[in-house]
C-alpha positions as CSV (number, residue, x, y, z in Angstrom):
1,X,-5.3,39.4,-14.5
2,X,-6.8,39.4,-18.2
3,X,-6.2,36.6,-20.4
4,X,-4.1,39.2,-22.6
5,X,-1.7,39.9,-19.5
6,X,-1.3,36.4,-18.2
7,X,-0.4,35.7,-21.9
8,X,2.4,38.8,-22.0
9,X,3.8,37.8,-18.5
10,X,6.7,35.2,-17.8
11,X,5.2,31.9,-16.9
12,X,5.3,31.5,-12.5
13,X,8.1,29.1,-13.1
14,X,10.5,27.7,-15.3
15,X,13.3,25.0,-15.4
16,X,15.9,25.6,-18.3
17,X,18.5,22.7,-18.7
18,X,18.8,21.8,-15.2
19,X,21.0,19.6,-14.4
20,X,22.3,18.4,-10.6
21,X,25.1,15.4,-9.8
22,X,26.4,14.5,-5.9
23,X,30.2,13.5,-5.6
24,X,31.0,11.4,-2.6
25,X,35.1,10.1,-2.2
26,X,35.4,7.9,-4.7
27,X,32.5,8.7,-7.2
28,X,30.1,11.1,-9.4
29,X,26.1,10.2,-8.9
30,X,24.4,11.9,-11.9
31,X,20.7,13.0,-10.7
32,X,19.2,15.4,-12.7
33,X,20.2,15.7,-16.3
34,X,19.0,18.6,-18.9
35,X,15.2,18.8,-17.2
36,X,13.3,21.2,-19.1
37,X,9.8,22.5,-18.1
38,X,7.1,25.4,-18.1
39,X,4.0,26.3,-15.3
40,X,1.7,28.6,-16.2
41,X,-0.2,30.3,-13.4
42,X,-2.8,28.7,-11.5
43,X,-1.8,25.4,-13.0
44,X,-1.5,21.8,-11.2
45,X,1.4,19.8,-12.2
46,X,2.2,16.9,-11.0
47,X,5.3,14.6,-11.9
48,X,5.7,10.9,-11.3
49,X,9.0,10.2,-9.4
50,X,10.0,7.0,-8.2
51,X,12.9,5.5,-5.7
52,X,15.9,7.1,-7.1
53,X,15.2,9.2,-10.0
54,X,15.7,12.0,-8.3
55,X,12.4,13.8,-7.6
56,X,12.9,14.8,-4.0
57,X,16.3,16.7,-5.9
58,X,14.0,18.3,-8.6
59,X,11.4,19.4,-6.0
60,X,14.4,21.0,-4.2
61,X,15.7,22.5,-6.7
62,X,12.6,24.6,-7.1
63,X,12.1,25.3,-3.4
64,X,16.2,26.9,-3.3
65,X,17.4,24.4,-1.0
66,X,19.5,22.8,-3.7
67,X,21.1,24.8,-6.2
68,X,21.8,23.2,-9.9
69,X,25.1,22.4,-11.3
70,X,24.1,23.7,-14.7
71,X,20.8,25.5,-16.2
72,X,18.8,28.2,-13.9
73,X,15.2,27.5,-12.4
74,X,13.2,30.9,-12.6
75,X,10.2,32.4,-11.2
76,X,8.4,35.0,-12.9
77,X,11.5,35.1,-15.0
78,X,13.8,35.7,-12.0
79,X,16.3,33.4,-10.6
80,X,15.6,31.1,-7.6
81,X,18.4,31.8,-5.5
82,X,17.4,30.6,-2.3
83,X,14.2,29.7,-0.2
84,X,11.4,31.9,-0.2
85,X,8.2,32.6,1.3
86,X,6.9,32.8,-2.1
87,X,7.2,28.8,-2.3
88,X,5.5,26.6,0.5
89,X,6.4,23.4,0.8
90,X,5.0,20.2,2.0
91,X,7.4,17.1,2.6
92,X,6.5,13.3,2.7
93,X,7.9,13.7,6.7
94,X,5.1,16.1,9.0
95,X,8.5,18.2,10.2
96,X,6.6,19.8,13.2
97,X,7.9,21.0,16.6
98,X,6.7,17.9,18.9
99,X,6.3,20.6,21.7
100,X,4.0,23.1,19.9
101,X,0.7,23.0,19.2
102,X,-1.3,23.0,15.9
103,X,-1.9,26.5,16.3
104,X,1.8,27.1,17.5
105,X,3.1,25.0,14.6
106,X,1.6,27.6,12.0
107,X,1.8,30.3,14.3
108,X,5.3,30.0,13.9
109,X,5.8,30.0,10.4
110,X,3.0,33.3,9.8
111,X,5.1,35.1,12.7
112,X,8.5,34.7,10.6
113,X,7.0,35.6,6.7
114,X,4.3,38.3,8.2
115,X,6.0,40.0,11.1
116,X,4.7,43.4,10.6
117,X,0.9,42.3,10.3
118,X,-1.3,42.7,14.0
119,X,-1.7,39.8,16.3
120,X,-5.4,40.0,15.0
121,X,-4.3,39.9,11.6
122,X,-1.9,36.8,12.6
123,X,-4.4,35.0,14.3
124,X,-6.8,35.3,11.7
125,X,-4.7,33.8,9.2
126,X,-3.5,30.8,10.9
127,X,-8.0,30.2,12.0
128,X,-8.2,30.3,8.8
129,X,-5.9,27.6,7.2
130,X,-6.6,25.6,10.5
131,X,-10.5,25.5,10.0
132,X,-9.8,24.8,5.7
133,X,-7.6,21.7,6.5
134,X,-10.6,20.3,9.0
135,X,-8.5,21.2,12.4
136,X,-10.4,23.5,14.3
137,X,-11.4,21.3,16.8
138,X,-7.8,19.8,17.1
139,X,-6.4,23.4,17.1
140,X,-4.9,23.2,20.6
141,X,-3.3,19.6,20.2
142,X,0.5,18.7,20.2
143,X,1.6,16.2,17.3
144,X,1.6,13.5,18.9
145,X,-2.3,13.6,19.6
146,X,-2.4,14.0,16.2
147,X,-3.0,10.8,13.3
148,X,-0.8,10.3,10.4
149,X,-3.3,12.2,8.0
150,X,-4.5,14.8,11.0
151,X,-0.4,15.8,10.6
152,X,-0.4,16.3,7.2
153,X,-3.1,18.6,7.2
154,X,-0.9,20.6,9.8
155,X,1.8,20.9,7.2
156,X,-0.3,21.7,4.4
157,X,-2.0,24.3,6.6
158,X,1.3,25.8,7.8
159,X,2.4,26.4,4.0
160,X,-0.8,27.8,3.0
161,X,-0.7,30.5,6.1
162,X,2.6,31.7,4.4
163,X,0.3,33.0,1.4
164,X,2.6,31.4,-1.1
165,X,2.5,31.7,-4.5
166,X,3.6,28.3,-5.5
167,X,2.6,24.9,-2.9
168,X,5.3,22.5,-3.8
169,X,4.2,19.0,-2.3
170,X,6.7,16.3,-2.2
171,X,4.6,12.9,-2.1
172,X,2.9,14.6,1.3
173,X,0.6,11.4,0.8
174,X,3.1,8.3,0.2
175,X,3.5,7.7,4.1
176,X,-0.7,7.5,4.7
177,X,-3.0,4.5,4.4
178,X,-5.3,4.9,1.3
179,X,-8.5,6.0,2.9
180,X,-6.6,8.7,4.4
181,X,-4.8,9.2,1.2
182,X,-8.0,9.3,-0.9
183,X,-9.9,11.7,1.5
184,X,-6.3,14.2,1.7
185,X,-6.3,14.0,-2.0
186,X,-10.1,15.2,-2.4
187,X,-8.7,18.8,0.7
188,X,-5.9,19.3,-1.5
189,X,-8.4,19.4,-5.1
190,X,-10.5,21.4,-3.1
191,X,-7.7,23.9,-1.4
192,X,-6.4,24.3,-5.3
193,X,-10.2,25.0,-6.2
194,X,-10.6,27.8,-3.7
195,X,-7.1,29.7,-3.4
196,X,-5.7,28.4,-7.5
197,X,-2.6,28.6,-6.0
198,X,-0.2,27.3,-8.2
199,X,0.6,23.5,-7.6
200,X,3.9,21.4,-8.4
201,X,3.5,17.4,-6.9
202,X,5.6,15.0,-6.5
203,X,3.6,11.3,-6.1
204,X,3.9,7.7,-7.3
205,X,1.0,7.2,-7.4
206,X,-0.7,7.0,-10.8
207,X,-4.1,7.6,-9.3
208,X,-3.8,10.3,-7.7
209,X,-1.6,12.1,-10.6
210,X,-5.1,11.5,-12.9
211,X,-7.2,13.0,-10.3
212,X,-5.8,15.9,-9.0
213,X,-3.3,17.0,-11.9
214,X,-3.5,19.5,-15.3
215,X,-1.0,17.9,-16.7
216,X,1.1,15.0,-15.5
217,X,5.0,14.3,-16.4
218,X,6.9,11.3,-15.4
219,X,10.4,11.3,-14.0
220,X,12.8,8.9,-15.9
221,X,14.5,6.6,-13.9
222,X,17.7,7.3,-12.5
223,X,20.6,8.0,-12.6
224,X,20.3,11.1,-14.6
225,X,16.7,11.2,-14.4
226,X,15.1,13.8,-17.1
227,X,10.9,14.4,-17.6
228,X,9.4,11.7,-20.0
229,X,6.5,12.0,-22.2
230,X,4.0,14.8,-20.9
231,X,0.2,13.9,-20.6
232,X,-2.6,16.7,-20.7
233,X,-5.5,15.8,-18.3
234,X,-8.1,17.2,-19.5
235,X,-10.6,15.7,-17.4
236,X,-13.7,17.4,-15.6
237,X,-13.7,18.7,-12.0
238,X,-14.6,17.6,-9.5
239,X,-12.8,14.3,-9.9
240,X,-14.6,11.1,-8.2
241,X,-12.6,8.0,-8.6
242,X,-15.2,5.6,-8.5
243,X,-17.0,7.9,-11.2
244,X,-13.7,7.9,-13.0
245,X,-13.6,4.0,-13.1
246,X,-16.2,4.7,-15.7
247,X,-14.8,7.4,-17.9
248,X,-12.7,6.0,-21.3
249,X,-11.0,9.0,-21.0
250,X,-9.4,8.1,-17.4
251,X,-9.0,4.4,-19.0
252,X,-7.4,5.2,-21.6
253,X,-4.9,7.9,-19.4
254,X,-4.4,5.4,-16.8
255,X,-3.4,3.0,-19.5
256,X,-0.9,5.2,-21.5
257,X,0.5,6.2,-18.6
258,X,1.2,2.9,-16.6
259,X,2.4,1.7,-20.2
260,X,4.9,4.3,-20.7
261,X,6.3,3.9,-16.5
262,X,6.6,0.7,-17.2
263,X,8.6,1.1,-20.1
264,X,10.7,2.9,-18.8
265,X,11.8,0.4,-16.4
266,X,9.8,-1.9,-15.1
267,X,10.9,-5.9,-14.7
268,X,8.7,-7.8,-15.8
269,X,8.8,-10.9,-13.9
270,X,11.9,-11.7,-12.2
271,X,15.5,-13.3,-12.0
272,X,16.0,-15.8,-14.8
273,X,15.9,-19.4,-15.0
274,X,19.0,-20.2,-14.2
275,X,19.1,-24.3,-14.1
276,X,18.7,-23.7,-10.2
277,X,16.9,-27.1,-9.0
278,X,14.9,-27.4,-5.5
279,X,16.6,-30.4,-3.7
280,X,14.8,-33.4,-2.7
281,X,14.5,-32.1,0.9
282,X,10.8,-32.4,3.0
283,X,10.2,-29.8,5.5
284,X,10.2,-30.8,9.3
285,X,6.0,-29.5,9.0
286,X,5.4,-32.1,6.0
287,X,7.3,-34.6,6.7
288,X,4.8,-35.2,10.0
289,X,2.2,-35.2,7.4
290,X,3.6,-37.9,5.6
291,X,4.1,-40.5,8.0
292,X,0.5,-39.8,9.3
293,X,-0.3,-40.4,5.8
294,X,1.4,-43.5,5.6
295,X,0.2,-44.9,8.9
296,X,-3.0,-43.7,7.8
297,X,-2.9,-45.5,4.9
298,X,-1.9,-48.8,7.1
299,X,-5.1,-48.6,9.0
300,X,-7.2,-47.9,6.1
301,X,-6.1,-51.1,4.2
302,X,-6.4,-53.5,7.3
303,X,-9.9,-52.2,7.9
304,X,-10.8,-52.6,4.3
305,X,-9.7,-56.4,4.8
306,X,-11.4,-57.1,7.6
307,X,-14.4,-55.3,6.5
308,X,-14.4,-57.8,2.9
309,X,-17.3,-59.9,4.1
310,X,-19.1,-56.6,5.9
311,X,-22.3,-55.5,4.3
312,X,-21.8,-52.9,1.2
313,X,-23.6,-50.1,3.5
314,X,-21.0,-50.5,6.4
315,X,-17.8,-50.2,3.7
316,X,-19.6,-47.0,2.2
317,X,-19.8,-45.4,5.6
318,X,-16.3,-46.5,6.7
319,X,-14.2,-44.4,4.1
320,X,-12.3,-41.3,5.1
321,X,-13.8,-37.6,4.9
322,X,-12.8,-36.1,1.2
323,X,-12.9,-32.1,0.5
324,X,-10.4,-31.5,2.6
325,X,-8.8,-29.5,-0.2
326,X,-11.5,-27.5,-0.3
327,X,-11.4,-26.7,3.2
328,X,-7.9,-26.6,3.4
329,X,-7.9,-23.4,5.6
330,X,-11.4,-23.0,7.6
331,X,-12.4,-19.7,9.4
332,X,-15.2,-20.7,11.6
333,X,-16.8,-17.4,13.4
334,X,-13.5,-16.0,14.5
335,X,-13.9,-13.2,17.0
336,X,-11.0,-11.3,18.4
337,X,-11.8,-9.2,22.0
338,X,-9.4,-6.7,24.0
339,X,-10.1,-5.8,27.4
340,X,-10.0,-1.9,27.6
341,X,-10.7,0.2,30.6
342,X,-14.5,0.9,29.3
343,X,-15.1,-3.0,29.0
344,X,-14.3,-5.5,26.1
345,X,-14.1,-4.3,22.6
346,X,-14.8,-6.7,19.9
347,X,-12.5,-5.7,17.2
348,X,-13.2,-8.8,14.4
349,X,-16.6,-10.3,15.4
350,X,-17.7,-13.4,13.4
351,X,-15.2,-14.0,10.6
352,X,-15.8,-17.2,8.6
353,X,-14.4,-18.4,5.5
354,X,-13.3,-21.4,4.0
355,X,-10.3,-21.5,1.3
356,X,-8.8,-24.5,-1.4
357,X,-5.5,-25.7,-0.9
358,X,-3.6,-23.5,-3.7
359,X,-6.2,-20.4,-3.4
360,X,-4.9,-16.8,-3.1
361,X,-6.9,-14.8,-0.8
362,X,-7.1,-10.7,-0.5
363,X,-8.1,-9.1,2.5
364,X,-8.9,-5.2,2.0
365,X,-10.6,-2.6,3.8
366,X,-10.0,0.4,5.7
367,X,-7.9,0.9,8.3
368,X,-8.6,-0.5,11.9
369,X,-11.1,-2.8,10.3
370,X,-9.3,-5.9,12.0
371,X,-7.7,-7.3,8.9
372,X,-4.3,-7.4,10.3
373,X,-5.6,-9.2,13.3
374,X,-6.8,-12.0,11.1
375,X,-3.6,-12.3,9.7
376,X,-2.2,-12.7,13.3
377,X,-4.5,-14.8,14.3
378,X,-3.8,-17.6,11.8
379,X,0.0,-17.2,12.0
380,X,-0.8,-17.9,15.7
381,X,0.8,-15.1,16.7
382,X,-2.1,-13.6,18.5
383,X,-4.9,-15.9,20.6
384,X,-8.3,-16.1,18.7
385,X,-11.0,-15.2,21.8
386,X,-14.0,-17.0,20.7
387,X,-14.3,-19.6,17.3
388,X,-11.5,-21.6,15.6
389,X,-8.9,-21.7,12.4
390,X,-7.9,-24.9,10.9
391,X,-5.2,-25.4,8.7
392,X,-5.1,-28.6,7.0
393,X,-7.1,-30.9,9.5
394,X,-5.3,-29.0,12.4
395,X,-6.7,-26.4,15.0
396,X,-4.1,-23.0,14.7
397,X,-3.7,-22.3,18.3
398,X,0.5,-20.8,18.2
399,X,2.7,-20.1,15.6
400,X,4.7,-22.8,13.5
401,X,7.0,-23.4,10.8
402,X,4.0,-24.3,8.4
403,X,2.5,-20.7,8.5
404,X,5.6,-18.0,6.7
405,X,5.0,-14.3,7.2
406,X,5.7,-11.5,5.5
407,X,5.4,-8.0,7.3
408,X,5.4,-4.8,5.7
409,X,8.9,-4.2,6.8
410,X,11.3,-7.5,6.6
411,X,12.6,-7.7,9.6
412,X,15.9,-8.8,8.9
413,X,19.4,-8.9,10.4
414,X,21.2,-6.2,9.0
415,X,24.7,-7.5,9.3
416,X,23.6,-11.0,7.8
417,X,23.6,-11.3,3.7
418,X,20.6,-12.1,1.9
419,X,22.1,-15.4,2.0
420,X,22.6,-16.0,5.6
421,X,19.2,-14.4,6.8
422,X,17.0,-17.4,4.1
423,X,19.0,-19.9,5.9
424,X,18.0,-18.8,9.5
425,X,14.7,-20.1,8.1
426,X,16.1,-22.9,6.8
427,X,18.0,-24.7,9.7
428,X,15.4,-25.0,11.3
429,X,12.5,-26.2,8.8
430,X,15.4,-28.8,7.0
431,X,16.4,-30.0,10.4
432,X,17.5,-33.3,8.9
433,X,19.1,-31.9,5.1
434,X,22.5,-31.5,4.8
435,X,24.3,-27.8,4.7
436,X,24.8,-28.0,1.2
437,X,21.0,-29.1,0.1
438,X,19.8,-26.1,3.0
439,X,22.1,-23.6,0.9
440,X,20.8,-25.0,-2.6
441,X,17.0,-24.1,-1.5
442,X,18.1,-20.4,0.0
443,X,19.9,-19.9,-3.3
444,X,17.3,-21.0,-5.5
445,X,14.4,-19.0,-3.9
446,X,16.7,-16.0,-3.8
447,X,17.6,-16.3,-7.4
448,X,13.7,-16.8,-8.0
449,X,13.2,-13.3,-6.8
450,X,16.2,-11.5,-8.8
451,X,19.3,-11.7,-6.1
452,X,21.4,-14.3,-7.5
453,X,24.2,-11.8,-7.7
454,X,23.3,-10.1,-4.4
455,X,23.2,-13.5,-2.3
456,X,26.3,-12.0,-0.2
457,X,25.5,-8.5,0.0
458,X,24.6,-7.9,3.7
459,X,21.1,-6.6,4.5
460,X,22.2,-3.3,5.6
461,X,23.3,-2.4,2.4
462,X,20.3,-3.3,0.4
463,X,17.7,-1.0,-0.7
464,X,14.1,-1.6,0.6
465,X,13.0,-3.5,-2.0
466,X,15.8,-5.4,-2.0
467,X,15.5,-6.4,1.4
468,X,11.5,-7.1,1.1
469,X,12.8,-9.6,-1.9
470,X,14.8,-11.4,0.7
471,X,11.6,-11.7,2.5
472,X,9.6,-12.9,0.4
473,X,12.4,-15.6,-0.5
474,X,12.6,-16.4,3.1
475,X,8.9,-17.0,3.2
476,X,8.8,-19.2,0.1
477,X,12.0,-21.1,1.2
478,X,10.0,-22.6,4.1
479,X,8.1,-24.6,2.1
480,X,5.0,-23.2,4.3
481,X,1.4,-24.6,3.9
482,X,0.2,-21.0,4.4
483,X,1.8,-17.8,2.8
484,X,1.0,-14.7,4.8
485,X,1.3,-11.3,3.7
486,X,0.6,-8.3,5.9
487,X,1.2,-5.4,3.4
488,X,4.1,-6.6,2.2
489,X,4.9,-4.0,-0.4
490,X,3.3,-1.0,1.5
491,X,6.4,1.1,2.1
492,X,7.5,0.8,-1.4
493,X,6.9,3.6,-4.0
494,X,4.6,2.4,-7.0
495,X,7.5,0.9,-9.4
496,X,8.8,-0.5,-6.5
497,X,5.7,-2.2,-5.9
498,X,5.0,-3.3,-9.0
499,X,8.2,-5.4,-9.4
500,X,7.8,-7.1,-6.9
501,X,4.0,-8.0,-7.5
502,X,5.3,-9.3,-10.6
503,X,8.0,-11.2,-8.7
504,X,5.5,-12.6,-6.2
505,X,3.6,-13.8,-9.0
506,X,6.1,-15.4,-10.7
507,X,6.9,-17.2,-7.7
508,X,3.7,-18.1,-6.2
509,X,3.1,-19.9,-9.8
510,X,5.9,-22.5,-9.7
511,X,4.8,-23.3,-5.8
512,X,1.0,-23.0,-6.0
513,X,1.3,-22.3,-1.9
514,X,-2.0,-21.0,-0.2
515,X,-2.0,-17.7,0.4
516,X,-3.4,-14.4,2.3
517,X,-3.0,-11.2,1.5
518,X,-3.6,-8.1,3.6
519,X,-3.4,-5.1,1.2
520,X,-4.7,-1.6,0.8
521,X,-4.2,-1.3,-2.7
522,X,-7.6,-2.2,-5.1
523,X,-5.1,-2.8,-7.7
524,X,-2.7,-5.3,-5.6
525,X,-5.5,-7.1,-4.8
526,X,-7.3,-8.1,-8.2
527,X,-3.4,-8.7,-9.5
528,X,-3.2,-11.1,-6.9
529,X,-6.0,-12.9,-6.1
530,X,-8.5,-15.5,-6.8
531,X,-10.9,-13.8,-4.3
532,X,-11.3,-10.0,-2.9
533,X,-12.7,-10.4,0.6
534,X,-13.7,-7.3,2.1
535,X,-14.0,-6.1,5.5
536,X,-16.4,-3.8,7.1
537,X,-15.1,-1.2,9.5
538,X,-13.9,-1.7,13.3
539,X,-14.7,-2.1,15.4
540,X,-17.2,-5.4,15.4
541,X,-15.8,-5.5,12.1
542,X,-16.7,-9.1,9.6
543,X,-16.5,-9.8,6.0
544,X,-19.0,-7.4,4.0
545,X,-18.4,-8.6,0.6
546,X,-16.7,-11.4,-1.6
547,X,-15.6,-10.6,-5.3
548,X,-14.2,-13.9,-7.1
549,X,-11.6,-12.6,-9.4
550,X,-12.3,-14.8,-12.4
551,X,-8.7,-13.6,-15.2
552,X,-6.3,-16.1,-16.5
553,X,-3.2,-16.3,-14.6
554,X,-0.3,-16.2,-14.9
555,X,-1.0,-12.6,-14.6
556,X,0.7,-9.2,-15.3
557,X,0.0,-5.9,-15.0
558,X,-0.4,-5.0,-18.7
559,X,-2.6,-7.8,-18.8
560,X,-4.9,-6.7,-16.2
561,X,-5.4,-3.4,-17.7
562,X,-6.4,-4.8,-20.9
563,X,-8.8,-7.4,-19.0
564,X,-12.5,-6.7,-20.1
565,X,-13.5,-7.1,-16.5
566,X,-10.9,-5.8,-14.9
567,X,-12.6,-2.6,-13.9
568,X,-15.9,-4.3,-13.2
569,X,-14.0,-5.8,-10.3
570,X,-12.4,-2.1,-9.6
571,X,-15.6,-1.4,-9.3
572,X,-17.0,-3.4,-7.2
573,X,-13.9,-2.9,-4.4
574,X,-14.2,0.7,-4.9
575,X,-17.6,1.4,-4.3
576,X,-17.6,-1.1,-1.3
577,X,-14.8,1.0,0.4
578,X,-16.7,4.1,-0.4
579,X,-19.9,3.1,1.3
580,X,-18.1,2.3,4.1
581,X,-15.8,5.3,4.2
582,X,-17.9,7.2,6.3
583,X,-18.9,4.4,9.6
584,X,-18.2,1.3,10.8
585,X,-21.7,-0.1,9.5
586,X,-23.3,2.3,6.9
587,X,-26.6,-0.4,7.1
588,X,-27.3,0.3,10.4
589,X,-26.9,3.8,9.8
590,X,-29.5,3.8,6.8
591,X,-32.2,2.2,9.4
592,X,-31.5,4.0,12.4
593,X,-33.7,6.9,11.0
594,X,-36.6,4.9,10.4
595,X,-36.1,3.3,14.2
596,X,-35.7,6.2,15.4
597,X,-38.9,7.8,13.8
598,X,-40.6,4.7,15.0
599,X,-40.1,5.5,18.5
600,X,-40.8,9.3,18.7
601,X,-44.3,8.2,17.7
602,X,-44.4,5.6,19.9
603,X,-43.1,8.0,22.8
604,X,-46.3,10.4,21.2
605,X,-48.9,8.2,21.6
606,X,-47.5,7.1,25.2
607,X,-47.7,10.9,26.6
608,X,-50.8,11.2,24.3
């Protein structure tokens, strides 16, 4: 189609005043309200949607499966009155028959839209999508042989084999790790590249918005969401993100954009000072330290009276070890190894590292690189096979009250309030406090982290990220030594996620507590830290790289933006995760060649 005729005809699709509200028994949620918005052919839209502003609604709205309350959505200036083969959508869930194959899966959905074309015709189509999306050698695989990412590429494949003339994808990324994420991103630029289909996303990731998107749109937050300020990309494909950490143009987007989400709802920080005070209360973990201290201390001074008429030299070599805040928590060559049916497997191999009392730690890499283990490892929650973890002058050998965890989901009792799950924590850390002074440390940790008017609100009623709040106040309620965190904010969409950064920093300031962080997010992990370690890939995996995270603290997002190093370190994380994107140990790779040439000429000159 000429320029001229693309400019006479209707634009693919339209959104005029739409607006959508659900009614239950005893009230009126308003979703949608008044959305306006125009895609031109061939274009790549995507909009920013997070936890309840209604974007799953919107994307449905398009797709027919919901139908507004007021306004009209239009394609090609007709009405969208119900699905259509015309629109292919991808969902954050893989929605494929367990029992059919990859092939069956699409073969399925190209027998239904094309049921007058040949078999040969079929079949053609769906090898086609199969081998785009990187499956052919999966082809005859059920789902559950499948990975998270390998699934996704089923569904994407399935809606391209429909021939559609729109690809709606609803945050068909959200649910991946971010390797997986990052290299699905790169198909799907490369898909729109090849086929310019028409492409409407739905993603919270700011990110991925900058590099795959023409123009990206936020979603207000709900309820009755509408689209925010629009922002023109007009950036050059093919879009590298480690490239891009160098571009002012992707600064300066990334900026605006964060800026405006966070605007538009955003805590910064968390619940108030409310005149809340800790009560004098030592947990059961530090009140053993203290009378070792003390008894300590007893031994000390009768040895430095006996030893008053001792030569100077003697006295000098009699004093207690010092640094032990520097080696507060000590890594010495930590190897984890699984028996498996083809022999032992050495999945962290040689893991050392030595951290301050009051230091925060990030652990990234890719996934299966053993950082998780770690984490295990030093909650005591997994055996370490060869090597040793101190904590604070003691060998780690099982779990204990002076180690808290936070997992990725919170694990909490769903029929307990926020309330009553902290103080599960804290009966048995306070053994000796009163109920009162036990109830005065949940509350004061749970008002820290913005519940102190949902203390009584039971956990099955709270959103995610209200229950991964009471985890983290559960965590720091313990008064632990060590602070673990194992992804803790990896099920969360971006807002989400970036409240409760802000809350964990908050917090982790008025407690100084030593902490770990496993994380897959370069951003999380500069926010956080004082150090970036990174991982090499599994298996055999160890630490590749350490990046000390020199910014003031406290620390907020805003802040980091407008760091001058900030993306130096970005860069740094990035491009270490790149190199290793492709093996387990991209150095041996590089000199395997050489090796290898060396021995072909030995073998030469042998038959020779």
């Amino acid at each position: 189609m000429t320029d001229a005729a693309k400019s006479d005809a209707a634009p693919i699709l339209e959104l005029k005043h739409v607006s959508k509200s659900y009614a239950s028994a005893n009230s009126v949620t308003h979703v949608l309200a008044d959305v306006n918005l125009t895609i031109e052919e061939g274009e790549f839209v995507a909009i920013l949607g997070f936890s309840g502003s209604g974007k799953t609604t919107l994307i449905s709205t398009i797709a027919g499966l919901v139908t507004p309350d007021t306004g009209e959505v239009l394609m090609k200036g007709k009405p969208i009155t119900g699905p259509g083969p015309d629109r292919g959508i991808v969902f954050q869930s893989y929605s494929l028959m367990p029992w059919l194959s990859v092939w069956g899966n699409i073969e399925l959905a190209v027998e239904t839209v094309f049921p007058n074309e040949s078999k040969a015709d079929r079949d053609a189509r769906i090898a086609k999508y199969i081998d785009m999306v990187g499956l052919s050698h999966a082809a005859d695989r059920k789902p559950a042989e499948l990975s998270g990412g390998m699934r996704q590429r089923v569904g994407i494949a399935r809606a391209l084999a429909m021939s559609p003339e729109v690809l709606l994808l609803d945050e068909p990324l959200s649910a991946l790790d971010a390797l997986t994420r990052s290299k699905l991103g790169d198909e799907i630029e490369r898909i729109w590249e090849e086929d310019k289909k028409t492409v409407f996303l739905i993603t919270n990731d700011v990110d991925e918005a900058l590099l795959l998107a023409d123009r990206v749109i936020p979603l207000t937050v709900g309820p009755g969401a509408t689209l925010a300020q629009e922002f023109v990309i007009d950036l050059p494909r093919p879009r590298d993100r480690t490239a891009a950490n160098h571009d002012p143009e992707f600064k300066r987007l990334r900026a605006e954009i964060t800026q405006c989400l966070m605007d538009m709802g955003i805590e910064q920080g968390s619940g108030d000072d409310d005149g809340r005070h800790l009560p004098e209360v030592a947990p059961v973990h530090f009140r053993e330290d203290v009378a070792k201290a003390k008894a300590a201390m007893r031994e000390a001074r009768a040895a430095q009276k006996a030893a008053a008429d001792l030569p100077k030299a003697w006295a000098e070599a009699s004093k207690p070890r010092t640094g032990i805040n520097e080696r507060y928590v000590e890594f010495d060559e930590v190897k984890k190894i699984y028996p498996t049916p083809k022999g032992p497997l050495t999945v962290v191999d040689g893991f050392d590292l030595n951290m301050k009392r009051g230091e925060f730690i990030s652990l990234i890499g890719h996934s299966g690189c053993g950082k998780s283990t770690v984490l295990t490892m030093v909650a005591g929650l997994t055996d370490v096979s060869m090597g040793g973890i101190v904590l604070d002058g003691r060998e780690v050998y099982q779990a204990g009250p002076d180690r808290a965890v936070v997992f990725q989901a919170p694990s909490l009792f769903p029929w307990l309030t926020a309330r009553e799950n902290v103080l599960l924590g804290c009966d048995e850390v306070y053994p000796t406090a009163s109920k009162a002074e036990k109830e005065e440390v949940a509350e004061y940790y749970l008002a820290r982290v913005g519940l102190a008017d949902a203390m009584d609100k039971p956990a099955s009623d709270m959103s995610n990220g209200m229950r991964q709040r009471v985890g983290i106040a559960r965590a720091f309620a313990l008064s632990p030594k060590l602070l673990l965190l194992d992804e803790p904010f990896g099920m969360l969409d971006s807002l989400t996620r970036w409240q409760l950064q802000e809350v964990l920093m908050e917090v982790w300031t008025r407690t100084q507590v030593t902490a770990i962080c496993v994380t897959h997010d370069v951003d999380e992990a500069i926010l956080l830290a004082d150090r970036v370690v990174m991982m090499t890939n599994g298996p055999n995996a160890k630490i590749g790289r350490v990046v000390d995270v020199d910014m003031p603290r406290p620390r907020s997002r805003k802040a980091l933006l407008e760091h001058p190093d900030y993306y130096l370190y970005r860069e740094q994380v990035l491009s270490f995760l790149e190199e290793y994107e492709k093996g387990a140990h991209p150095e041996e790779k590089k000199s395997e060649k050489p090796a290898a040439a060396a021995k072909k000429s030995a073998d030469g000159r042998e038959a020779a």
